[in-house]
C-alpha positions in Angstrom: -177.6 -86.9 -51.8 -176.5 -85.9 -48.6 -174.1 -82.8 -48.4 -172.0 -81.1 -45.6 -172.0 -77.1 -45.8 -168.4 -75.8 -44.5 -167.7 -72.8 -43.7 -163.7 -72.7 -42.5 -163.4 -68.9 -40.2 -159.8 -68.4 -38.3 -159.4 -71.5 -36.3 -163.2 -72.9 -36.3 -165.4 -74.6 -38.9 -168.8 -74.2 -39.4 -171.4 -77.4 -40.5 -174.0 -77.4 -41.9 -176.3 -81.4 -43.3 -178.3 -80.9 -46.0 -179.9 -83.4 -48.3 -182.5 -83.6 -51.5 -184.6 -86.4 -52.3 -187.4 -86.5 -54.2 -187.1 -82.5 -54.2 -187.4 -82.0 -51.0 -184.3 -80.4 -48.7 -183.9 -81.9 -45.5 -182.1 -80.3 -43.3 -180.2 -83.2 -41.1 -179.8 -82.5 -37.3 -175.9 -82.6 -36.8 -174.5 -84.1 -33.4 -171.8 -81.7 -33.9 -172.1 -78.0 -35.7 -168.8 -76.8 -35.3 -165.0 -78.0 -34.6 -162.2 -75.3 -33.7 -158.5 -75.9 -33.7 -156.8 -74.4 -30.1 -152.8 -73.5 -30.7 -153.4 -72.6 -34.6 -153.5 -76.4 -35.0 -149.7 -76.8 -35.0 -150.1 -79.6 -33.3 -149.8 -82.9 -35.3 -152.3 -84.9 -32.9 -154.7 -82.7 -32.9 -154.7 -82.4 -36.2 -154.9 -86.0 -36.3 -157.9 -85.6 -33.8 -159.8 -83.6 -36.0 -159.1 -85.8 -38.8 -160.9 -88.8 -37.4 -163.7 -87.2 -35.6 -164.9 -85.4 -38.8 -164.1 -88.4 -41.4 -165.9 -90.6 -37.9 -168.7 -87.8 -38.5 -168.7 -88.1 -42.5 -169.3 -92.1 -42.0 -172.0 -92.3 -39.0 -174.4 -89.7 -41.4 -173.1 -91.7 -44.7 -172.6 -87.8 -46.0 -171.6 -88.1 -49.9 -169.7 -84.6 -50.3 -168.3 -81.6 -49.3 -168.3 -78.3 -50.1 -166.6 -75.0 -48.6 -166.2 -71.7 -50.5 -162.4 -70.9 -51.8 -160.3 -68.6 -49.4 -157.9 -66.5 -51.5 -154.1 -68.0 -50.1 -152.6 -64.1 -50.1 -154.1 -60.3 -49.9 -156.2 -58.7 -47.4 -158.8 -61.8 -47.0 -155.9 -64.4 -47.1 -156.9 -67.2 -45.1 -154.9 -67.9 -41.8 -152.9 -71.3 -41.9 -155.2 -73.4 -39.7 -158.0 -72.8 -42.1 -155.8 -74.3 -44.8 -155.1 -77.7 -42.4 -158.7 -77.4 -42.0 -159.2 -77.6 -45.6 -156.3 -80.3 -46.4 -158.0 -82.9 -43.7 -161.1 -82.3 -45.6 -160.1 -83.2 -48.8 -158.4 -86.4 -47.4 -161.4 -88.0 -46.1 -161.4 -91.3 -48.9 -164.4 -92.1 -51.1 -166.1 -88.3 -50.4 -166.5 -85.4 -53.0 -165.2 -82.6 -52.2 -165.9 -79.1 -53.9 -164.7 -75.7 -53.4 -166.4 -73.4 -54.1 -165.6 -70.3 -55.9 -167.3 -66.8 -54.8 -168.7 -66.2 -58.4 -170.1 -70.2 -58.4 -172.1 -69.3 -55.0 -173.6 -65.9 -56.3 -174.4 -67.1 -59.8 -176.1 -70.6 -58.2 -178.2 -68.0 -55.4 -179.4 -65.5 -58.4 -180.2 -68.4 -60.4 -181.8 -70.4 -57.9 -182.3 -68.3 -54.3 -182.7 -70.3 -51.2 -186.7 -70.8 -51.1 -186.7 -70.5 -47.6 -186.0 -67.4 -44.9 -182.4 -68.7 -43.1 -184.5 -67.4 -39.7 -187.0 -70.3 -40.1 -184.7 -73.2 -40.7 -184.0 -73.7 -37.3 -180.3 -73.5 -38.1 -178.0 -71.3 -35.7 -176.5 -67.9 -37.1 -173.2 -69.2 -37.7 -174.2 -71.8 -39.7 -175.7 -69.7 -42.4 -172.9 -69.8 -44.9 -172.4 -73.6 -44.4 -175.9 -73.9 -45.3 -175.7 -72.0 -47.9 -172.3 -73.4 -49.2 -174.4 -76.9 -49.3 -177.1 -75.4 -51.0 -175.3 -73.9 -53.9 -173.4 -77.1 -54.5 -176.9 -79.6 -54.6 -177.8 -77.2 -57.2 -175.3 -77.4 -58.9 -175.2 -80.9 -59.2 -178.8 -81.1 -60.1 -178.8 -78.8 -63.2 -175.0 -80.8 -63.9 -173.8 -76.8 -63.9 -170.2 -78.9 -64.0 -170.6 -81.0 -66.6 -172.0 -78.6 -68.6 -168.8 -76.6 -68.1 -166.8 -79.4 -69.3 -168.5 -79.7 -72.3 -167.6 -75.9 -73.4 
């Protein structure tokens, strides 16, 4: 299972490869850690850029899903408009699952299961902590089938 941490900030997203087999988390090297959108990606070919390079990055590491953390659409932590194309190319990419992630579904997954590992020796960069994270809290959840479990309710 191979998942791609995405954390969407302004006009730039954050990336972040992780994967579990045989529990153990492998943390992928990434040719590319981060995309940003000049011009508040009003522009449709850039948009259309984007697009292909990610789904183009989705294909050459044969990543199975997604998952970024919900941005509220109004109020004081509103996300801005690119961060919503962002989010719309990402859920278009075909044959990929794609998660959002609530705030209470990444603190709940963290308290019951906390990352077993200090971020500072990952060997990740800063910025992609959340991404990291974000992929994390979504393996986990499909482990312990937190989902279906929900569904069942």
């Amino acid at each position: 299972m191979r998942t791609c941490g995405v954390e969407i900030t302004g006009n730039e997203i954050f990336l972040c490869l992780l994967s579990k087999e045989a529990d153990v988390f492998d943390i992928r090297d990434i040719r590319q850690t981060r995309f940003s959108l000049p011009q508040n990606g009003s522009d449709t070919a850039v948009m259309r850029k984007f697009y292909f390079d990610f789904k183009k990055l989705v294909e050459d590491y044969k990543i199975d899903s997604i998952a970024f953390k919900e941005r509220p659409a109004k109020g004081k932590f509103a996300g801005s408009a690119t961060g919503f194309k962002f989010e719309t190319a990402l859920q278009l990419i075909p044959d990929i699952d794609v998660r959002i992630l609530t705030s209470t579904e990444v603190k709940e997954q963290l308290k019951k299961n906390p990352i077993p590992i200090d971020f500072e020796e990952t060997g990740l960069k800063k910025y992609q902590e959340n991404a990291f994270a974000y992929a994390y809290v979504y393996i986990n959840r499909k482990i312990y089938k937190v989902d279906e479990k929900q569904a069942e309710q």
